[in-house]
N, C-alpha and C positions, 0 to 999 in steps of 0.2 A: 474609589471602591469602598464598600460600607467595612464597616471595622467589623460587623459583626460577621460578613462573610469572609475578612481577614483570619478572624476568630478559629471558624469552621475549617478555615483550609488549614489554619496552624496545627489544628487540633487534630485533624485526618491524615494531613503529614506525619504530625509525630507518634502514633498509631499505628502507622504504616511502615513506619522505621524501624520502629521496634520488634514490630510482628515480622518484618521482612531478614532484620540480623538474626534470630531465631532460626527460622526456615532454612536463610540462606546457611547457617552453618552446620544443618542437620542431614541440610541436602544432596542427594548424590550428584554425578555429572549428566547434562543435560542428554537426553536420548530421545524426545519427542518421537516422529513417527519414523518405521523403519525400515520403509521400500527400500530405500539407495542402503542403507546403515548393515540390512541384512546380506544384500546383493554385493557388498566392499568387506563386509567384518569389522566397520568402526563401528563405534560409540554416535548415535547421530550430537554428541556436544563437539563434532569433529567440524558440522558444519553449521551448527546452532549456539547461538550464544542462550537469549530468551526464547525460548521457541513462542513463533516459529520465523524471530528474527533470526537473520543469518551473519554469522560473522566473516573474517575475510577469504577462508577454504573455501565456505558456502557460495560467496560468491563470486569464487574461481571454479568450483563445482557447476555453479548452474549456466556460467559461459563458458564454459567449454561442453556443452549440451549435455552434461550429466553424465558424463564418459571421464574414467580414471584410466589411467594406462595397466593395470594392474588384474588380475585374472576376477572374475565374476562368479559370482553363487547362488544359489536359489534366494528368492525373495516373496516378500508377499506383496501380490498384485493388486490390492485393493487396502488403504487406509483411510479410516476415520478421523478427523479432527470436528470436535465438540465443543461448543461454545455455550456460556450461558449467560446471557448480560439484565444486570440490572443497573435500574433510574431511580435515582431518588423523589425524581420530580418528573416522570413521562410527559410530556406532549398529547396537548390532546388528540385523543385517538388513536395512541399508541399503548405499548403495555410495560409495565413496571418489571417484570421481567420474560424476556427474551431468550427463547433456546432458539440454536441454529447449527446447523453441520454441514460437513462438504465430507463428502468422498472424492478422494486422493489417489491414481492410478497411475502406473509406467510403464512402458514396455520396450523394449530394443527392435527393432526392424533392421538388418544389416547395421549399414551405417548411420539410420535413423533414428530417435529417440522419437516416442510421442508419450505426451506427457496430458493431460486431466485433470478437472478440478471443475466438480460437482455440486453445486449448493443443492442442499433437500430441502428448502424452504423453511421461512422464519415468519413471524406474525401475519399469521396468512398469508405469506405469497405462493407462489407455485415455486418448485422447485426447476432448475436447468443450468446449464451449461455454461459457468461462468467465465473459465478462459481454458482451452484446448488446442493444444500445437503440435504441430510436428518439427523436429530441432537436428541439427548435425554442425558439427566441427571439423573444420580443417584445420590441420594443425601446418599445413604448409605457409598459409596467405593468415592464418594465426585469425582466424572470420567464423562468426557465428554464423546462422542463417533460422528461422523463425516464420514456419508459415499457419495461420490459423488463425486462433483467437486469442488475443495474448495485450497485456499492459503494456503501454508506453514505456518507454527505459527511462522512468524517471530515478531523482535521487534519491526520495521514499517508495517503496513499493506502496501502491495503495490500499489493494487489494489484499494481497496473499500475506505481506508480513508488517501489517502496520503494528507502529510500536503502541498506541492507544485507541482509545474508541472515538477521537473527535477529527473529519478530514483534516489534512494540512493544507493551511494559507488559500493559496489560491487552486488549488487542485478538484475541488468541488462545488465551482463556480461558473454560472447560470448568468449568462449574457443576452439581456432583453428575451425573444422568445427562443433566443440558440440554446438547446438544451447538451451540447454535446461538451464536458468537460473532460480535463485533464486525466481524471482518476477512471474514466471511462474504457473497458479493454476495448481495442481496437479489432475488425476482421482485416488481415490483409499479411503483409512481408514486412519482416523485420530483418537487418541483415547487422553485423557488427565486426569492427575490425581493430585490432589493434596497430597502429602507426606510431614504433618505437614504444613512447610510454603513454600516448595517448589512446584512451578508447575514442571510436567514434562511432554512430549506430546511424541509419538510414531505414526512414519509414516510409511505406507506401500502405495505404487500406483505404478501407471503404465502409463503411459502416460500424457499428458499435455494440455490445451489450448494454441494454440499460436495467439494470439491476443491483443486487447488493452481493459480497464475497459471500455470507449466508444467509443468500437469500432473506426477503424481505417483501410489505403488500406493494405494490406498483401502486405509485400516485400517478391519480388523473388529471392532468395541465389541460386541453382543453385540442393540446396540439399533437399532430405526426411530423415527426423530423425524421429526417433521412441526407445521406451525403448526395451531395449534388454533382460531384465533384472528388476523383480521390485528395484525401489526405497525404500529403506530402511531407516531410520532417526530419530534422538533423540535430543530433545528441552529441555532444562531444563533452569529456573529460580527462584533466590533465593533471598527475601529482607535481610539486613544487618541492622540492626537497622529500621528506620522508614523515611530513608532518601536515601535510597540507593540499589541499589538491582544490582545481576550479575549474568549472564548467560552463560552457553557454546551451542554448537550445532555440530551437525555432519551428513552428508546425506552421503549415497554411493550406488551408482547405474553402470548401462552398459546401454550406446548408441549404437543404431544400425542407423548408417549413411551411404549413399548412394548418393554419388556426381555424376555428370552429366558427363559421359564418364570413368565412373573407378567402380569398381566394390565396393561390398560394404565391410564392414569393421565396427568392434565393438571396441567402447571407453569404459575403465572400470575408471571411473573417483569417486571420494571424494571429498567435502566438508566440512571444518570444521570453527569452529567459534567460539570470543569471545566478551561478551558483560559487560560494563560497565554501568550504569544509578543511576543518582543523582538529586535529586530535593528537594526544601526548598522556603516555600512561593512560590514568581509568577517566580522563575529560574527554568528551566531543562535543563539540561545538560548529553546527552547520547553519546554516542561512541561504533563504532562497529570496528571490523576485520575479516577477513576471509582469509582462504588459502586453492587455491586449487592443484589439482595433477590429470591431464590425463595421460594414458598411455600410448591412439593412437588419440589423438585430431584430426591429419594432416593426416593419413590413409598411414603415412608412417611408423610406428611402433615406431616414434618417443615422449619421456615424454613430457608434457607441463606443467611447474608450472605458476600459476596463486594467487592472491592475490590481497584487497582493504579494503575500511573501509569506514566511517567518522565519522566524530567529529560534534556534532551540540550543539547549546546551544540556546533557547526559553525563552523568558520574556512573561508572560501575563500580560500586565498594568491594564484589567479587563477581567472575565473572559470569555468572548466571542469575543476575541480580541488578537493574538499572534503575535510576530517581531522572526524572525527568522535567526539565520548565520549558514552556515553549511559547512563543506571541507569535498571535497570526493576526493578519489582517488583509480586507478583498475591500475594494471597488466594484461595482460592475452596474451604475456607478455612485449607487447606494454603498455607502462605508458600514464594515462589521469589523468588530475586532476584538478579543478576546485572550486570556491565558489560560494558559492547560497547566497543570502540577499534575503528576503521575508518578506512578514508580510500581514497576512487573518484576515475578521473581517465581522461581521456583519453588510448588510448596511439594510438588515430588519431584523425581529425574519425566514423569510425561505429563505433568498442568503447571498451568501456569497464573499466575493470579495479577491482575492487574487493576489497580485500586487509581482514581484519576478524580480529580476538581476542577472545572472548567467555570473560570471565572468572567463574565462579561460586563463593560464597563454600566451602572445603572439599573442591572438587574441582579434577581438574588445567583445563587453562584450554583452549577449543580452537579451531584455527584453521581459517578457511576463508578461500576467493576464490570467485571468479565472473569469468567474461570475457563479457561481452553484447553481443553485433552485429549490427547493424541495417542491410537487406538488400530491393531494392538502392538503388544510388545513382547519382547522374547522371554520365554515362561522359566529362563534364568537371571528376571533381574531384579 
């Protein structure tokens, strides 16, 4: 790594520290947006640490399908969450900065929840319907259930509460022409159970969104993918004492791809995965791996092995306020690999500021923010 991008990142760290202990101690408690917050009478820092990360209420909150045992109030049925991101260094043909929003919706049905989440489009793309479910709890068999549009039960959410602006590891990773990753929401059932202390989730879908959480222009590959085949998949997570918890996963499906001048052709590809997570007072420290295996990625009959991870470790100095390091790195089976330095914090109780350097080994290093707010709020706060 050049010293001088060592330099850069030293120097936007410590910027970032500074400006962030200010903030954080001027700061009220976190209330981001306030469908559920108004409909219960909390505070949303009940289920938010950074919004619109969630800490451990949040999500016990959102498995048990956004149902509290507790009497119910009027709420408002439509939120805003705003985003504005800037690059120091854009890509060509992209822009230096980026606005983008989602509308945010709930509603009860009996014993149903369905639940919404709307991108209105970002650097030209079209706006639509990023993941929308319908959700219910039994509290008998202690089981989720999830039918719609909705993310994998991964260990980051990728979508809805990533803690920066850069994927993690292997979660947005492109296997020869298989276009269909990790961070991709799913159409299909989602069902989750708890067994003693273990979570376990089972997946069945069938096709996918391919787009961004706000919205974003659609790139042109040259190809039409589609499932050949449902997606199949099994999530499990297990605490170790009170400090530590580990997880495996495993997905296996068929692509049906169709490249521009060649006929079409089916990938019967896997997924698998393992996860580690540790935390104690204001440290977390989680680590992921995954390995994959196509069988016609290229549409020439040929295997593709594939594989990535990362390592991250988070300080909260208080808790609505996170410093963030993380390495990632993908196969697929071209090697990337890169550090992220980060750190989000409340610069009101509803945005949130998130300042990040992403360093890649050989080139120069580049920086981005994001400012996210969440809209509206109770005209007593």
């Amino acid at each position: 790594m050049e010293r001088s991008l060592l330099n850069n990142v030293r120097a936007g760290m410590v910027f970032a520290l500074a400006f962030a202990a200010f903030v954080a101690q001027s700061s009220a408690s976190a209330r981001a947006i306030p469908i559920f917050a108004q409909r219960y009478r909390m505070q949303c820092g009940a289920c938010h640490s950074v919004l619109p990360e969630l800490n451990d209420f949040g999500r016990y909150f959102r498995s048990h399908g956004y149902r509290l045992p507790t009497a119910k109030h009027g709420t408002t049925g439509v939120a805003l969450r705003y985003q504005l991101e800037y690059e120091r260094m854009p890509a060509a043909g992209t822009r230096r900065f980026t606005p983008g929003g989602v509308l945010l919706s709930n509603a009860d049905i009996g014993a149903i929840t369905a639940f919404v989440h709307y991108n209105l489009g970002a650097g030209g793309g079209p706006g639509g319907l990023y993941i929308g479910y319908l959700t219910t709890y039994n509290a008998h068999t202690q089981s989720t259930y999830r039918l719609g549009l909705f993310e994998l039960p991964l260990s980051q959410s990728p979508g809805q509460r990533l803690d920066d602006l850069a994927p993690y590891g292997y979660y947005g990773t492109h296997v020869g022409l298989n276009d269909l990753t990790l961070s991709s929401p799913r159409w299909g059932i989602d069902a989750e159970r708890l067994l003693g202390r273990t979570t376990v989730a089972l997946v069945a879908d069938d096709g996918e969104f391919k787009g961004a959480a706000y919205g974003g222009k659609p790139v042109d590959t040259g190809e039409t993918t589609s499932a050949a085949s449902p997606e199949l998949g099994i999530f499990a997570r297990a605490p170790i004492g009170d400090h530590a918890e580990f997880g495996a996963q495993a997905l296996s499906g068929q692509r049906s791809i169709a490249a521009t001048g060649r006929a079409a052709f089916d990938d019967a590809y896997t997924r698998e995965g393992v996860l580690a997570h540790f935390f104690a007072g204001k440290f977390d420290l989680q680590a992921e791996q995954w390995w994959g295996h196509d069988a016609n990625a290229d549409g020439f009959g040929g295997a593709v092995g594939s594989s990535g991870g990362y390592a991250r470790i988070k300080f909260y100095p208080v808790p609505h306020w996170y410093l963030g390091v993380r390495y990632d790195a993908a196969a697929n089976p071209v090697v990337s690999r890169d550090y992220v330095f980060y750190t989000a914090f409340h610069v009101t109780p509803h945005a949130r500021l998130l300042l990040q350097e992403t360093a890649r080994p050989g080139a120069p290093g580049a920086f981005g923010a994001a400012i996210t707010v969440g809209a509206p709020w109770p005209p007593n706060e």
